[in-house]
C-alpha positions in Angstrom: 15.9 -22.1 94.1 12.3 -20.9 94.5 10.3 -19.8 92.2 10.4 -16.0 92.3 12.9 -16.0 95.4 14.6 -12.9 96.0 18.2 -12.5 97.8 19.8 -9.3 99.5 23.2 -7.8 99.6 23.4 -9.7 103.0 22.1 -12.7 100.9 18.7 -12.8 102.9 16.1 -14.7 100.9 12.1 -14.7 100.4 11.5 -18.4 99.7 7.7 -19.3 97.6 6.3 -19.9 101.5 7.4 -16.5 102.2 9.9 -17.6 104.7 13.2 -15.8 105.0 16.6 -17.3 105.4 20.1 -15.4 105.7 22.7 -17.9 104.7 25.9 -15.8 104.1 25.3 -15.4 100.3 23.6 -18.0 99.1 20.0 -18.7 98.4 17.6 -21.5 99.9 15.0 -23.0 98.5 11.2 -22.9 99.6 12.5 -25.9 101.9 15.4 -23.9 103.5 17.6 -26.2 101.7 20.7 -24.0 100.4 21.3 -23.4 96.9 24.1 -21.9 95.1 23.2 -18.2 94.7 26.2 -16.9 95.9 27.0 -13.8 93.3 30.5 -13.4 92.4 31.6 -9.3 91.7 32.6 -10.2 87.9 31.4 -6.9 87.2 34.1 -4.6 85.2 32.0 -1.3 84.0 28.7 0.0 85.3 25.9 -0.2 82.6 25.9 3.3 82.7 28.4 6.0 82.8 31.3 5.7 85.3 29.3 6.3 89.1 25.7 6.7 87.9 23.4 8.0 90.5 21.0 5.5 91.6 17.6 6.9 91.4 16.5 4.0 93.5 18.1 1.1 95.4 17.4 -3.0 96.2 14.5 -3.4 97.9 14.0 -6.9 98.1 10.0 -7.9 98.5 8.7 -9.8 101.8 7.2 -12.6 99.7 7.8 -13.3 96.1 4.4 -11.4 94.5 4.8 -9.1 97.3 5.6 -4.9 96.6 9.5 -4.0 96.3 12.2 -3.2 93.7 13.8 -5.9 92.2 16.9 -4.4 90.5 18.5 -0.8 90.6 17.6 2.3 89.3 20.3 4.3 87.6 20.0 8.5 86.2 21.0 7.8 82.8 19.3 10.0 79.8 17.7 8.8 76.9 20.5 7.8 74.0 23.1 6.6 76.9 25.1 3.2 75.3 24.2 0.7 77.6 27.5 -2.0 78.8 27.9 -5.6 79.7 28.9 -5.5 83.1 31.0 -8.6 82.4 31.5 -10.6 79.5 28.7 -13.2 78.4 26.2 -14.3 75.8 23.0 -12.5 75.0 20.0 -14.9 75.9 17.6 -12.0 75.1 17.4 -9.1 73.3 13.5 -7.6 72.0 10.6 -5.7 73.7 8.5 -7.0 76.7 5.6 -4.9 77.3 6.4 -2.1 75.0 9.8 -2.0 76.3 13.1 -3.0 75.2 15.0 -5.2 76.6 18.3 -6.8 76.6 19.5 -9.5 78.9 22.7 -11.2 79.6 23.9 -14.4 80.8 27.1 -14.0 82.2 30.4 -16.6 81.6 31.5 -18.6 84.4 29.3 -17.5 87.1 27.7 -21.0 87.8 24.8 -23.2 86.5 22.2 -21.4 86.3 24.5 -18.7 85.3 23.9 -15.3 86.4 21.9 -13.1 84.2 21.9 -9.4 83.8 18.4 -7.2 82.1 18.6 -4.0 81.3 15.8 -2.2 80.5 14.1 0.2 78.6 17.0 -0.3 75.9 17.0 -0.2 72.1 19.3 -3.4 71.6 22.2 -3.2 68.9 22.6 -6.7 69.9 21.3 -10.3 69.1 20.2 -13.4 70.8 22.7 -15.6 70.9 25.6 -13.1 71.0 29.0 -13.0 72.7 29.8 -9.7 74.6 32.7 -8.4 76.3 32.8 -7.0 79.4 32.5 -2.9 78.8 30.8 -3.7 75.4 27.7 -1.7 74.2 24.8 -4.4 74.1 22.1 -0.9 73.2 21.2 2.5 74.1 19.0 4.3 76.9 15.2 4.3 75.3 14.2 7.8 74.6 10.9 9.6 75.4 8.0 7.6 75.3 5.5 5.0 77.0 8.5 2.4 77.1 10.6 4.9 78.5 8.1 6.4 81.1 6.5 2.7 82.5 8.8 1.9 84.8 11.2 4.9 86.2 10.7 7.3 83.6 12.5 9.4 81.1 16.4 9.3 82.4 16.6 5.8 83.4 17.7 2.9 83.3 16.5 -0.4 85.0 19.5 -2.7 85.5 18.3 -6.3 87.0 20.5 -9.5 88.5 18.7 -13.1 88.5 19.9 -16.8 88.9 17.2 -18.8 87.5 13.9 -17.0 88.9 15.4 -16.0 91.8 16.0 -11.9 91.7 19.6 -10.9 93.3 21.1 -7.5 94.0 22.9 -6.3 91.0 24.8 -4.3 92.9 26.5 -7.2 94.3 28.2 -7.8 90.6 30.8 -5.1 91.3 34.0 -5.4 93.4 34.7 -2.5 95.9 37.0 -0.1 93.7 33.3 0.3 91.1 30.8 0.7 94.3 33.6 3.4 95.6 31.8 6.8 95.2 33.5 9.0 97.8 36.5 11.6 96.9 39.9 10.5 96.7 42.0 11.9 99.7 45.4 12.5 100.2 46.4 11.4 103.5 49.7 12.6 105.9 52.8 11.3 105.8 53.6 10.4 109.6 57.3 10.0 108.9 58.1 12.5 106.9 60.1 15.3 108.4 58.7 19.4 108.7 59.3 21.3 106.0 62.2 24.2 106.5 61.2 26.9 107.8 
């Protein structure tokens, strides 16, 4: 996959020349050659809470240095455990720019496997370490410069890549997760009227 490639929900892709090609869920290379990129939904728990709200959505950029959101955005206050979407290994787990972070690489999803950041986090996890899906890998960073750089206090940054190539992570959980409407209780056609 390209260096710095991004792919939608709709699995639209930003190649290195900045061309985009929509190939039903997988990713292509800077040659419009496809690649695997296709993201299964392995995901079992949100990182945060049970329906966070998302402060702010995929926005894949045009080109790969170009402006645009490369992960999701989730309301989540400082000292919130932080999950494993889905079971994996930790491949990284430390600050990056004054912030912590703790990232994923997650079982059975393909080679490159998939791998999930989270960010700011302080870890309670190590390099190298199996996780379970649902498992705490750290907590919500609280107030502070590393709390405050990216969406600030109250969030959480949760990001998807295969390789270098930035993916929705929204794409990582099945339908019954994503579900955020009420339940409803719908008629019975065949039932018969109650007495009256």
């Amino acid at each position: 996959m390209a260096d710095g490639a991004v792919v939608s929900a709709g699995g639209t892709v930003a190649a290195a020349d900045g061309a985009v090609a929509a190939v039903g869920g997988t990713a292509a290379t800077a040659g419009g050659v496809a690649a695997e990129g296709a993201v299964p939904a392995v995901g079992r728990y949100w990182p945060v809470g049970a329906r966070p709200p998302v402060l702010r959505g995929w926005e894949p950029p045009a080109t790969p240095y170009g402006p645009g959101h490369r992960g999701v955005d989730l309301g989540a206050p400082p000292g919130t455990p932080v999950r494993a979407v889905a079971a994996g290994r930790v491949s990284f787990a430390g600050p990056v720019a004054g912030r912590g972070v703790v990232a994923v690489e997650l079982s059975g999803t393909g080679d490159p496997p998939l791998r999930t950041t989270y960010e700011p986090v302080r870890a309670s996890v190590r390099e190298g370490e199996s996780v379970a899906a649902g498992q705490v890998v750290g907590t919500v960073e609280g107030p502070g410069p590393a709390s405050t750089a990216h969406c600030g206090p109250g969030c959480l940054h949760w990001g998807l890549l295969r390789a270098d190539a930035y993916l929705d992570p929204l794409l990582l959980l099945p339908p019954w997760l994503l579900n955020t409407g009420p339940s409803r209780l719908l008629p019975v056609l065949a039932a018969p009227p109650p007495p009256t």
